[in-house]
VOTORZA-612198 format. One line per field, with one value per residue (C-alpha): residue number from 1; x, y, z; chain. Coordinates in steps of 0.1 Angstrom, whole numbers, always signed. Example, Ala and Ser with C-alpha at 12.3 -4.5 7.8 and 13.67 -1.06 7.14 Angstrom:
REM VOTORZA-612198
pos = (1|2)
xx = (+123|+137)
yy = (-45|-11)
zz = (+78|+71)
unit = (A|A)
REM end
This chain:
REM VOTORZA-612198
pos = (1|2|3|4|5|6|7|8|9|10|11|12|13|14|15|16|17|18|19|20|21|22|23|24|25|26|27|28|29|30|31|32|33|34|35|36|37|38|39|40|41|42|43|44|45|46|47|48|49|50|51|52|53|54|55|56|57|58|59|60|61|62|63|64|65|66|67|68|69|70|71|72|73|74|75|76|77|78|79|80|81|82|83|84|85|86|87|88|89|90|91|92|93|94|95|96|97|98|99|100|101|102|103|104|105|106|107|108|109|110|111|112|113|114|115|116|117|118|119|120|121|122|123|124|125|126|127|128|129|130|131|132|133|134|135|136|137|138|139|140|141|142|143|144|145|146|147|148|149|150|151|152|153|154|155|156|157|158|159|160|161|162|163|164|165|166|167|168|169|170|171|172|173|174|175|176|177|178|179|180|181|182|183|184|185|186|187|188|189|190|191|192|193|194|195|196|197|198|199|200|201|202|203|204|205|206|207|208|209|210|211|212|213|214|215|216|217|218|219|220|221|222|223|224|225|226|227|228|229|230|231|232|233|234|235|236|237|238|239|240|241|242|243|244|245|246|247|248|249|250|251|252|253|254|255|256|257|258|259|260|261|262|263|264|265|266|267|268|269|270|271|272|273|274|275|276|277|278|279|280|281|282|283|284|285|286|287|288|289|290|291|292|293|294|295|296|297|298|299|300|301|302|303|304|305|306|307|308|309|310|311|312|313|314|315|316|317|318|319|320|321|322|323|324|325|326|327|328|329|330|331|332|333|334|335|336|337|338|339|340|341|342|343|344|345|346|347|348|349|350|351|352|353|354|355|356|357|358|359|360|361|362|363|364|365|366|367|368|369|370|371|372|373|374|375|376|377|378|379|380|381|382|383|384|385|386|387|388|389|390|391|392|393|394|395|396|397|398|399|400|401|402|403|404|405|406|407|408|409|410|411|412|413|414|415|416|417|418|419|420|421|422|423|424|425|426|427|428|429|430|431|432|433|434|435|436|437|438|439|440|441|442|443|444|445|446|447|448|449|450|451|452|453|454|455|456|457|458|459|460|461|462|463|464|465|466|467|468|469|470|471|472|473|474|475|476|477|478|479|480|481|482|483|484|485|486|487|488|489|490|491|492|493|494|495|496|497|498|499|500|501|502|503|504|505|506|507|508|509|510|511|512|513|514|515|516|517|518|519|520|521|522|523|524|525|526|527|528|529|530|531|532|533|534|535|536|537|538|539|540|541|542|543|544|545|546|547|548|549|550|551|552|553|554|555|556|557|558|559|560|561|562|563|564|565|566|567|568|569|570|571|572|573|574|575|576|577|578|579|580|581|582|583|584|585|586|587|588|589|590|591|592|593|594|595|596|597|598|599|600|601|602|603|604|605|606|607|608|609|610|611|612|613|614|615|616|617|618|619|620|621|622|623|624|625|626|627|628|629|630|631|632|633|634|635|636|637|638|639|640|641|642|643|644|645|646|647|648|649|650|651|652|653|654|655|656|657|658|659|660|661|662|663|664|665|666|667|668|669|670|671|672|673|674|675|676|677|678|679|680|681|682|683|684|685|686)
xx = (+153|+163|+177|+160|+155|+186|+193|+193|+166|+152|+118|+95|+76|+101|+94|+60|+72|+100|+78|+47|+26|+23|-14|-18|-54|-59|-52|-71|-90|-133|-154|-165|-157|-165|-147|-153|-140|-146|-160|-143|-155|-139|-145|-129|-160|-196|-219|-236|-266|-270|-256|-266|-255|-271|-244|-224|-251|-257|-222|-220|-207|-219|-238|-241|-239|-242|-243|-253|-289|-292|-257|-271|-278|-254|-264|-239|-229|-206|-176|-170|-144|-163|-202|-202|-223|-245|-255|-245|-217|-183|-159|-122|-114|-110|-137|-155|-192|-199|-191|-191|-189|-184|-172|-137|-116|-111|-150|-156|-131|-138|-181|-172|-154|-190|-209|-218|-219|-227|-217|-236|-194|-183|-149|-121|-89|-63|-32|-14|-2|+6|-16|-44|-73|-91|-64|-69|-50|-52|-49|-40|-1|+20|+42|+67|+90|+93|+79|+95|+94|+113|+137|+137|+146|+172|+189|+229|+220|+184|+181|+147|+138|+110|+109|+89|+82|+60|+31|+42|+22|+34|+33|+36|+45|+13|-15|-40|-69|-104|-126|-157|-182|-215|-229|-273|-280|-254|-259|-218|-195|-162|-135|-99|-77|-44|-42|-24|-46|-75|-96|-95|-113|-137|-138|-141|-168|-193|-208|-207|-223|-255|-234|-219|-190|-191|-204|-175|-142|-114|-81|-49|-19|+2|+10|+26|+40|+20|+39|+5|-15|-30|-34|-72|-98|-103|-128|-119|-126|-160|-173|-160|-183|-216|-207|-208|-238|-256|-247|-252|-231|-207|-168|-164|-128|-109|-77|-68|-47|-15|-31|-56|-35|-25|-60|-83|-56|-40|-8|+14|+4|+30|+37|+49|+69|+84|+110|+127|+159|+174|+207|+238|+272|+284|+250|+231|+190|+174|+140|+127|+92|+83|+49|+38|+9|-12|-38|-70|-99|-134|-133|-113|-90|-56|-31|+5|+18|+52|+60|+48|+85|+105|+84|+110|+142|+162|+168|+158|+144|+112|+96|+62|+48|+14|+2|-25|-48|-57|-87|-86|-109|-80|-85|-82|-46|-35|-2|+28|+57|+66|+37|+48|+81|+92|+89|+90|+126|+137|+130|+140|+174|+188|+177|+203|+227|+221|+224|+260|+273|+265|+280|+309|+303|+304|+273|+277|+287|+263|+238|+256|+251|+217|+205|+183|+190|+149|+117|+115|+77|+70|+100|+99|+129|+138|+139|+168|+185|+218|+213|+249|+259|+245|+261|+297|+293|+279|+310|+333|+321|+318|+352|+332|+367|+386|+360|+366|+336|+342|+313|+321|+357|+365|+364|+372|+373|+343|+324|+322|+318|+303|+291|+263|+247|+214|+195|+165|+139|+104|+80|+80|+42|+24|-13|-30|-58|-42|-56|-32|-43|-14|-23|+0|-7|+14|+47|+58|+47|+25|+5|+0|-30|-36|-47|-15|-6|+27|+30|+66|+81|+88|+62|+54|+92|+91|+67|+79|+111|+94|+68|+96|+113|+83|+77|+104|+111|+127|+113|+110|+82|+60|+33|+23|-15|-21|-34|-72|-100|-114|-81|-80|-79|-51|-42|-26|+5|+13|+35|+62|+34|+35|+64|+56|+23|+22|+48|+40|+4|+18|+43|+19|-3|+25|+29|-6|-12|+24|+2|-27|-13|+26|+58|+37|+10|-16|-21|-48|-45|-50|-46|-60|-46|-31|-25|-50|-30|+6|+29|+55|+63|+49|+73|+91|+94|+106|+117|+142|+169|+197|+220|+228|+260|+260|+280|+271|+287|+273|+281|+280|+273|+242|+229|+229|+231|+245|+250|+276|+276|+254|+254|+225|+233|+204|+192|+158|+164|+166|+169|+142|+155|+191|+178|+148|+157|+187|+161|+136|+161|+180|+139|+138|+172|+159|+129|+148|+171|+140|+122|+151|+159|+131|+95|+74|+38|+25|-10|-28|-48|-64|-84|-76|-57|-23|-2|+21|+2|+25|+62|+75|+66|+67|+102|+116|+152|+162|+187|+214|+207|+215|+249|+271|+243|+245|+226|+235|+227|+235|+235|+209|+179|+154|+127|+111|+101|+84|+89|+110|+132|+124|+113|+103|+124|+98|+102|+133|+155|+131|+131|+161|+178|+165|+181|+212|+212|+200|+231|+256|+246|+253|+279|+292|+276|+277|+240|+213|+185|+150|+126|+124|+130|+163|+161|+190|+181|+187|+220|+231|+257|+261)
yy = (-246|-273|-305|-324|-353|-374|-368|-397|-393|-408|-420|-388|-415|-434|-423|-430|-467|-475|-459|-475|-446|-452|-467|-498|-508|-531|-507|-474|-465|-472|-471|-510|-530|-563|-592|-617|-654|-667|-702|-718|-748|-778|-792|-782|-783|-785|-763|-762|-783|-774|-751|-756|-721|-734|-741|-714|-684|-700|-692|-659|-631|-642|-613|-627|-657|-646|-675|-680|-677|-647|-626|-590|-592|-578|-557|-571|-606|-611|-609|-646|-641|-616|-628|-642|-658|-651|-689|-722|-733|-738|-731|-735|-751|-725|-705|-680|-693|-680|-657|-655|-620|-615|-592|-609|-622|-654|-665|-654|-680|-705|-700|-710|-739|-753|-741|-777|-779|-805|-807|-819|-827|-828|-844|-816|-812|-790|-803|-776|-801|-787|-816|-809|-814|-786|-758|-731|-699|-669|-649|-655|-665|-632|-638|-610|-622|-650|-685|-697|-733|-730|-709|-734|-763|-745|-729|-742|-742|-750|-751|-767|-774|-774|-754|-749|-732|-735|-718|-698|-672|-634|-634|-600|-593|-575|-594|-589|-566|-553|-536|-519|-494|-489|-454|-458|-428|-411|-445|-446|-473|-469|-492|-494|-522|-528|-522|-512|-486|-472|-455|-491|-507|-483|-491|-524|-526|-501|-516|-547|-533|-511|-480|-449|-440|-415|-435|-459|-446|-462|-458|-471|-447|-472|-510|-535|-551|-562|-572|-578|-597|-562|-546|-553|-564|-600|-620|-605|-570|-582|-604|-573|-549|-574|-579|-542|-543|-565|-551|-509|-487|-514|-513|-549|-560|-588|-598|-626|-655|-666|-697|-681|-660|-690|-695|-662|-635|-644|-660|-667|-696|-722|-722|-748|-731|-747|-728|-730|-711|-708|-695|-698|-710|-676|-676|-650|-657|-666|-675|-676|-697|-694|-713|-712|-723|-711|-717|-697|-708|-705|-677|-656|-657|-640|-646|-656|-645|-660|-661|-624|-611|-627|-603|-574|-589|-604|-596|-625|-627|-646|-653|-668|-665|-679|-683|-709|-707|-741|-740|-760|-760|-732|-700|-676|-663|-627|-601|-612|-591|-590|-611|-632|-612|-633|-667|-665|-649|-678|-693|-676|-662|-703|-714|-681|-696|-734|-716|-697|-729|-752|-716|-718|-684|-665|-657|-617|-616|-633|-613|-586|-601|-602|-569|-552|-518|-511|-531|-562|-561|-530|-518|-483|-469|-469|-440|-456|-491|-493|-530|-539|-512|-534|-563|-546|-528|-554|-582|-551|-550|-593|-598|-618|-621|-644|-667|-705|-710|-747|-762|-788|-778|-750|-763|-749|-779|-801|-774|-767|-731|-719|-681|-672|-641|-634|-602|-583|-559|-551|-526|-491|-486|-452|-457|-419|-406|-399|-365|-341|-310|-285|-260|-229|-227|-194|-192|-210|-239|-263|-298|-321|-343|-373|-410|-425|-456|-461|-505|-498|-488|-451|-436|-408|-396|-401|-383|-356|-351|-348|-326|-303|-300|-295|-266|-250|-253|-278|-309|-296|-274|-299|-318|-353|-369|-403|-432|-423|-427|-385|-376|-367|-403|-421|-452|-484|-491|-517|-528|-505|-476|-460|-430|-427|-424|-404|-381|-373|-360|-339|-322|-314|-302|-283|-263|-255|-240|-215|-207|-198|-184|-169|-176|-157|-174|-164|-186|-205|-207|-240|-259|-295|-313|-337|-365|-380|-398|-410|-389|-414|-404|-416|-444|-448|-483|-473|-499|-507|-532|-552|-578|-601|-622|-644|-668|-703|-730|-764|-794|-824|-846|-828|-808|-774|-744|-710|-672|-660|-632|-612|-584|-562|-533|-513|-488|-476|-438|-410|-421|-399|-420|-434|-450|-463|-474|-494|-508|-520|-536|-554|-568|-580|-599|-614|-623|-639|-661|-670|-680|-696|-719|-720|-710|-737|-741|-772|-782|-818|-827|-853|-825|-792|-770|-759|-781|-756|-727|-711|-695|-730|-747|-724|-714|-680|-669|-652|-637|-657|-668|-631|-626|-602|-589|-553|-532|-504|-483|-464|-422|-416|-392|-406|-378|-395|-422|-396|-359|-370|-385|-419|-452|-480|-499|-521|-555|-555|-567|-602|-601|-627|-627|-668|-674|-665|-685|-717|-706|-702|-739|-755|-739|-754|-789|-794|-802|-779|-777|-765|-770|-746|-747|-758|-786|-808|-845|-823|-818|-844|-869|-907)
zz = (-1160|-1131|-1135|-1112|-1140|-1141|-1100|-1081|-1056|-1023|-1027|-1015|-999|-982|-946|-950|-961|-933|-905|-907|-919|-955|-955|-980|-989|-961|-933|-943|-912|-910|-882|-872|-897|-908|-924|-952|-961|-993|-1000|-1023|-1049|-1047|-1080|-1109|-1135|-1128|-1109|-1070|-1063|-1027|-1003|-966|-947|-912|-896|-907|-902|-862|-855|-832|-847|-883|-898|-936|-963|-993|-1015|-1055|-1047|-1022|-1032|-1049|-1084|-1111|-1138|-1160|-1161|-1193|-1177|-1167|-1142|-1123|-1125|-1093|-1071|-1103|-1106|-1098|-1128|-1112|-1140|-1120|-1083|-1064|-1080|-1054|-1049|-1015|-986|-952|-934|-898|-870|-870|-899|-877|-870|-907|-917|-894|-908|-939|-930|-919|-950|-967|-1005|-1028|-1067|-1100|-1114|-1153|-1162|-1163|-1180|-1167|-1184|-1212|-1242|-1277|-1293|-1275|-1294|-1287|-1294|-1317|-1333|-1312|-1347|-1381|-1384|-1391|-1414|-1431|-1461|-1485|-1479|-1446|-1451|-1484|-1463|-1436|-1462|-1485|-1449|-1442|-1404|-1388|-1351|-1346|-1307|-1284|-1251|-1221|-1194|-1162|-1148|-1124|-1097|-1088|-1054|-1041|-1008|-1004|-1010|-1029|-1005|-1002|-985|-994|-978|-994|-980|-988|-983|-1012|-1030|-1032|-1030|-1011|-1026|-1013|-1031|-1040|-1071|-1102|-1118|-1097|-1127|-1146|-1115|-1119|-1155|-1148|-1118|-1120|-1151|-1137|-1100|-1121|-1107|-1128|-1130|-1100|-1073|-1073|-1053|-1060|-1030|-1033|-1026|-1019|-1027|-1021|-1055|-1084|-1111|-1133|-1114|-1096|-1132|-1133|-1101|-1095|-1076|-1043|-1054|-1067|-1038|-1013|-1029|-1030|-994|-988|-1007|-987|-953|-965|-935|-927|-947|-960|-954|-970|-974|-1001|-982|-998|-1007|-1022|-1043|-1060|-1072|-1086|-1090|-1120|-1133|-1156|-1183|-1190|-1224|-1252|-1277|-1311|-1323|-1358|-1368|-1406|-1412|-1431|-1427|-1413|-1384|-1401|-1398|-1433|-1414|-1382|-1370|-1338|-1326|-1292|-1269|-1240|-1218|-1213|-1189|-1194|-1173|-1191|-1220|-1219|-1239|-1229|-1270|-1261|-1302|-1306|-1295|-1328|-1349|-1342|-1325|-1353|-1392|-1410|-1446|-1438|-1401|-1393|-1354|-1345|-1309|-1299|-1273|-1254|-1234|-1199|-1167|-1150|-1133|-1159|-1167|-1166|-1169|-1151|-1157|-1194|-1202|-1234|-1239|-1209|-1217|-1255|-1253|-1231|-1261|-1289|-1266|-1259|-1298|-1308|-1285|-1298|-1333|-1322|-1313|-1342|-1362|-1342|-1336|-1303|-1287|-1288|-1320|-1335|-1321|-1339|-1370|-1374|-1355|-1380|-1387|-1391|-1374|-1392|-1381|-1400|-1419|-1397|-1387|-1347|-1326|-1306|-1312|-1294|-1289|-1302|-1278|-1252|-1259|-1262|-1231|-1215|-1227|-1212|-1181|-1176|-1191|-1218|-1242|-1222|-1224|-1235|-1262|-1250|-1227|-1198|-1191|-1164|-1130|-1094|-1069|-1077|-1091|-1130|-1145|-1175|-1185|-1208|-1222|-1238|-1253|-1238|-1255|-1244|-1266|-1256|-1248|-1243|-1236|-1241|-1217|-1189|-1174|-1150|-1132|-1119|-1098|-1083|-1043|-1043|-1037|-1067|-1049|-1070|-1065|-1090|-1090|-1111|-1106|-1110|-1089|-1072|-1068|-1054|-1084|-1073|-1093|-1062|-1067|-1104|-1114|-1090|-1106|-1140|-1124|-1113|-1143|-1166|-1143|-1142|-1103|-1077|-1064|-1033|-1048|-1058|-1041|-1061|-1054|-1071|-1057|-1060|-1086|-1075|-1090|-1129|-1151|-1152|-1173|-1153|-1139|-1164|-1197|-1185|-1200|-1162|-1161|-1201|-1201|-1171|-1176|-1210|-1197|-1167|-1193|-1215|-1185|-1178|-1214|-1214|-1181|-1186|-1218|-1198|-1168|-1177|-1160|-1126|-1123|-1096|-1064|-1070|-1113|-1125|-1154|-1168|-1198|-1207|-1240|-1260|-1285|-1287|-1293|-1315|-1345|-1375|-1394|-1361|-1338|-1304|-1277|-1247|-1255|-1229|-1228|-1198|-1193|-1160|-1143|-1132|-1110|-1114|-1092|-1112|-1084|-1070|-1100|-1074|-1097|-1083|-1100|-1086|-1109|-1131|-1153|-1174|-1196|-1211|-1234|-1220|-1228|-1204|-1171|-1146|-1110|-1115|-1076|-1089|-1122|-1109|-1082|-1110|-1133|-1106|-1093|-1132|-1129|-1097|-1116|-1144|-1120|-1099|-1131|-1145|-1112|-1089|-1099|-1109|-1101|-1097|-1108|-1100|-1128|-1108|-1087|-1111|-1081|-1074|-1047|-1044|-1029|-1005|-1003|-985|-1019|-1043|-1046|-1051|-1046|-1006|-1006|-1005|-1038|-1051|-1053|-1073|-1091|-1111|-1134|-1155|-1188|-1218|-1214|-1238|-1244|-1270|-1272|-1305|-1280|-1252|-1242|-1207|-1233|-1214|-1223|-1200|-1180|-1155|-1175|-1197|-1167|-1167|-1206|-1213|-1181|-1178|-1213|-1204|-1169|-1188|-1216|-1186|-1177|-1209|-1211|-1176|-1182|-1220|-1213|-1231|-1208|-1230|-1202|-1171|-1141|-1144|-1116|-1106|-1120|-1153|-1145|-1126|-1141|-1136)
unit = (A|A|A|A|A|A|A|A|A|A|A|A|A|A|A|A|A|A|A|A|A|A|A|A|A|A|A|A|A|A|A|A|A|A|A|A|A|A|A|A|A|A|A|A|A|A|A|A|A|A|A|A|A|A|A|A|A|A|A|A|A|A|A|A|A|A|A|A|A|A|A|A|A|A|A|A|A|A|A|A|A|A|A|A|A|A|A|A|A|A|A|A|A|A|A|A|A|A|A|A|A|A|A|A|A|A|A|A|A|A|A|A|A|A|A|A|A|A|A|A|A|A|A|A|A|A|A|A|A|A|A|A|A|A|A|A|A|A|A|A|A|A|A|A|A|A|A|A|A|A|A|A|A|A|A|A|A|A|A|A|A|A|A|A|A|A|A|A|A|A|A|A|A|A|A|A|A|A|A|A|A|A|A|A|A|A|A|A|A|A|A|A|A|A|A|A|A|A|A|A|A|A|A|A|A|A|A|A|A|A|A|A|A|A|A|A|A|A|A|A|A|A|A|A|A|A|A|A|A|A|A|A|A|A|A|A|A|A|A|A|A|A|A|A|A|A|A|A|A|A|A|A|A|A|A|A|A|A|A|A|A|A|A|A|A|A|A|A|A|A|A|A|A|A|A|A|A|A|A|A|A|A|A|A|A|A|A|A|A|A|A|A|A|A|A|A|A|A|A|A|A|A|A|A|A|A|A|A|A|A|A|A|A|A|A|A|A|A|A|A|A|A|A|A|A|A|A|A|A|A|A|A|A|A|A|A|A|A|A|A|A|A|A|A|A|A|A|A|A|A|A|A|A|A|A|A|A|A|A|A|A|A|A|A|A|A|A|A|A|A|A|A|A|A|A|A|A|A|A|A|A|A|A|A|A|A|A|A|A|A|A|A|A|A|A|A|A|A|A|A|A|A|A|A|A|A|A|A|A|A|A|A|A|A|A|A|A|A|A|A|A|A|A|A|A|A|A|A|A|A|A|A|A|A|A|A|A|A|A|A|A|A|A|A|A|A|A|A|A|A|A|A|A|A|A|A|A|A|A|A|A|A|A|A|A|A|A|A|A|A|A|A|A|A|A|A|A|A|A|A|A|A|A|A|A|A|A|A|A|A|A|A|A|A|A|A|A|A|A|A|A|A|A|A|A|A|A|A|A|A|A|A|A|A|A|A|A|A|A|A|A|A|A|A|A|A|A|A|A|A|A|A|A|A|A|A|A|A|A|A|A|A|A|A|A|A|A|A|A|A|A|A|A|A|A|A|A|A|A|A|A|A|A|A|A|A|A|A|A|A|A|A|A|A|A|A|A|A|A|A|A|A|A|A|A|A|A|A|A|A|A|A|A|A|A|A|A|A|A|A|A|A|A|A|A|A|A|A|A|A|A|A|A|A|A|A|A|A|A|A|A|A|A|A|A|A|A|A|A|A|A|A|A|A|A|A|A|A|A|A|A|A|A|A|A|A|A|A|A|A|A|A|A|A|A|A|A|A|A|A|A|A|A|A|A|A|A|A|A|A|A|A|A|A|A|A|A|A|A|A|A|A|A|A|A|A)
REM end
């Protein structure tokens, strides 16, 4: 049996990566290619009267306009976000409603420039309020225990407060890319994208493009970030295919502009969240009601379910959570990492610390108090909580004792300093159906082959190192190839769900084909398997839980917030990468500070679009801002949750990591910030 779970690892891909050979979607290699540039509405509501492509189609080098009245047909159209150039409603600025393709990206995007369009408009509304009038329940309100208002009314203690936070955009460093080939005479479509989960694109398009299943390829080896907003195909995969469509023999290439990606990619929905806390004397929760609000376009309706994460954190007799969905002329909304858990336990994580100090109770320990020794949500038991754990290990390592409960009153020079903590936990998700075939090449050699997709995250050595183990032999043994929709299905990269959901499926690959083949197998035997339900035990709630402490200085004068120090503890199981893991938890903290300080995008609701389209204006931490920053975890195998003995660790490091930055701050200032981005006329003082 080897070991090589548990070993910190180089990436297996890395000198692909730092020499220029790794190939991302954009630069896979096809004969003559030809480029496209959407055009874009500039309305945000209404639909396209006329669209003069003259001037645009007279340009040299032009080969195509496709437009809502001569773009290919689709078989499906009931998909909003992706029925375009179907007909003339424009549902969002920004919306695709035309495309120019050309022999270079630059005369493609210069054509479009010249196409002329004229609008039939409709008034628009593109402004998130929790009155707004045409807001409705997501679901019916879950509610677990006695009546929560009577709770609420009878309670010692009652925080009640309203928070916010902002839309904000995911801006990977690789954007978002196309480019299609469609080959006439095997009637097969060629897609390379970036993208999170190659098998779901296929899922997702062929329907939609009158093609089965099979005559869709799918190619993404590598990318370059996601976090969500590559989980599913946008507009850009859609329009690159009809473009390939309409010119058959020549690959379609596009590559989304940063601007653009602040339009039809997705992002993450501000919310509106009123939170209500009952307690007694000694701060432990009698009820909890947590309401929260999203927006959702008529082009598609996810769900930012920012209230959905106080089902399970907190003991409490009685809780009540309801999510409503507002509907506004936006481009539709989609996963950004920890989609609901993010926000909502900003939330719930500065409302525990309003509650600790109106207790008089420290922070930690009052998080002690009310950790539940089963799932509140469904009275099962957990495969793992070492939440308290967490939180002591995590006060160790900070040197959270010495700490002066009182806000306002340490200073060095000019500059005030406070320290704040806040939980994490994210669900442990396994999504079944992943399919892995192992074969022996002789020599006790072996490749494994599924359609996993790597979005940085280290799944290529991951699932190497679980490979090798389930196995029996070393890493260097084993040959990983994911990336590609020929490969055996694979669910998406996304919810945390990857190494889980993967790994399960290769181990149980792995049992089956020693069943078939012996501990001697043949060169050339070969084995495909995999999981079809998941494997949690019945009665059981599994999930990762953290805590985060961090520093703050704050100048009173200028209102300039800096972390010079940050720590995350976390019990997320078995650990495959140590390298990797550390990597992803430390891009969560990053998150967390960039969504607690900086990230904030700004939509006019005087023309429906984002002003803040690019990485001048849309702020996000360099590094400067990252300081003494560390990660770490509990030794733990939990192989209730999955047969690795892992559970996910993508998201938790974002999960709460605001919370405690906007805790530190009050604690500095003595001012209780509810609203995010913390900006400095919040802080500053007369």
């Amino acid at each position: 049996m080897t070991n090589a779970i548990g070993t910190s690892t180089a990436r297996v891909d890395g000198i692909a990566k730092v020499t220029g050979t790794a190939q991302y979607a954009y630069e896979h290699p096809f004969t003559d290619p030809v480029y496209l540039h959407p055009v874009q509405a500039t309305v945000a509501r209404g639909a396209v009267d006329t669209f003069r492509s003259d001037k645009a189609e007279s340009v040299d080098g032009v080969l195509a306009v496709l437009s809502p009245w001569n773009a290919p047909r689709l078989a499906d159209v009931s998909d909003p976000e992706l029925s375009l150039l179907q007909g003339p409603e424009v549902r969002f600025r920004g919306q695709i409603i035309g495309a120019v393709i050309a022999t270079t990206p630059e005369i493609a995007r210069h054509a479009q420039s010249l196409v002329e369009v004229e609008y039939t408009t409709d008034d628009h509304d593109t402004v998130l309020r929790a009155d707004h009038p045409d807001r409705y329940p997501e679901d019916d309100p879950q509610t677990i225990g006695d009546d929560v208002d009577e709770k609420l009314s009878s309670a010692q203690l009652v925080i009640d407060q309203r928070y916010s936070t902002p839309e904000e955009h995911n801006t990977p460093m690789e954007p978002h890319t196309a480019v299609a080939l469609w080959d006439p005479a095997e009637q097969h479509l060629t897609l390379t994208t970036a993208t999170q989960g190659p098998h779901s694109v296929v899922d997702t398009l062929a329907p939609l493009l009158g093609l089965e299943p099979q005559q869709l390829r799918v190619v993404s080896p590598h990318v370059g970030g996601g976090f969500g907003s590559k989980a599913a195909p946008h507009g850009h995969d859609l329009v690159a295919a009809l473009g390939a469509l309409a010119l058959p023999g020549r690959a379609v290439k596009y590559a989304v502009t940063r601007q653009q990606g602040f339009v039809f990619v997705g992002y993450r929905s501000p919310t509106r969240q009123h939170l209500r806390l009952g307690a007694r004397c000694d701060g432990t929760l009698t009820a909890i009601d947590h309401e929260s609000f999203s927006q959702v376009s008529p082009a598609g309706t996810f769900s930012e379910s920012a209230s959905s994460i106080s089902a399970s954190m907190y003991a409490a007799d009685a809780r009540r959570l309801v999510h409503h969905l507002v509907p506004l002329d936006v481009p539709p909304p989609h996963w950004m990492r920890a989609p609901g858990e993010a926000p909502g336990m900003f939330a719930l994580e500065v409302a525990m610390d309003e509650l600790a100090v109106a207790a008089g109770i420290d922070p930690v320990e009052l998080r002690i108090r009310n950790d539940p020794d089963r799932d509140p949500a469904t009275g099962n038991r957990w495969t793992s909580r070492r939440l308290v754990e967490c939180l002591h290990e995590g006060a160790r390592q900070f040197g959270w004792r010495d700490r002066d409960p009182h806000p306002g009153i340490r200073r060095d020079g000019e500059w005030l300093i406070g320290t704040g903590m806040a939980s994490a936990t994210y669900p442990h998700v396994m999504s079944p159906g992943t399919k892995v075939t192992i074969r022996h090449d002789g020599g006790g050699r072996y490749t494994v082959r599924t359609g996993a997709a790597d979005i940085g995250t280290g799944a290529w050595t991951t699932l190497t190192l679980i490979s090798a183990d389930a196995l029996r032999v070393s890493r260097e043994r084993v040959t990983m190839e994911i990336g590609d929709s020929s490969l055996p299905t694979a669910t998406v990269a996304g919810g945390s769900s990857g190494t889980t959901s993967w790994g399960s499926a290769i181990v149980a690959t792995a049992e089956a084909f020693r069943r078939q083949h012996g501990d001697d197998p043949e060169a050339g035997a070969q084995t495909t398997g995999g999981v079809s339900e998941d494997p949690l035990a019945e009665g059981y709630t599994a999930a990762s839980f953290g805590a985060h402490f961090v520093e703050v200085r704050v100048h009173p004068g200028t209102g300039e917030v800096r972390v010079p120090r940050m720590r995350g503890v976390f019990s997320i199981g078995r650990v495959i990468n140590p390298r990797t893991v550390r990597s992803q938890l430390l891009g969560g903290m990053v998150m967390g500070l960039s969504m607690a300080l900086h990230e904030k995008s700004v939509r006019d609701p005087r023309f429906g679009h984002v002003v803040t389209q690019d990485l001048a204006t849309y702020h996000v931490p360099v590094n400067a801002d990252i300081e003494d920053m560390d990660a770490s975890w509990l030794d733990e195998t939990d192989e209730l949750a999955t047969p690795m003995g892992s559970r996910g660790a993508g998201e938790i490091g974002i999960v709460g990591s605001a919370a405690a930055i906007a805790n530190a701050v009050y604690h500095a200032t003595g001012t209780r910030v509810r609203d995010l981005p913390i900006t400095p006329p919040a802080l500053v003082r007369d």
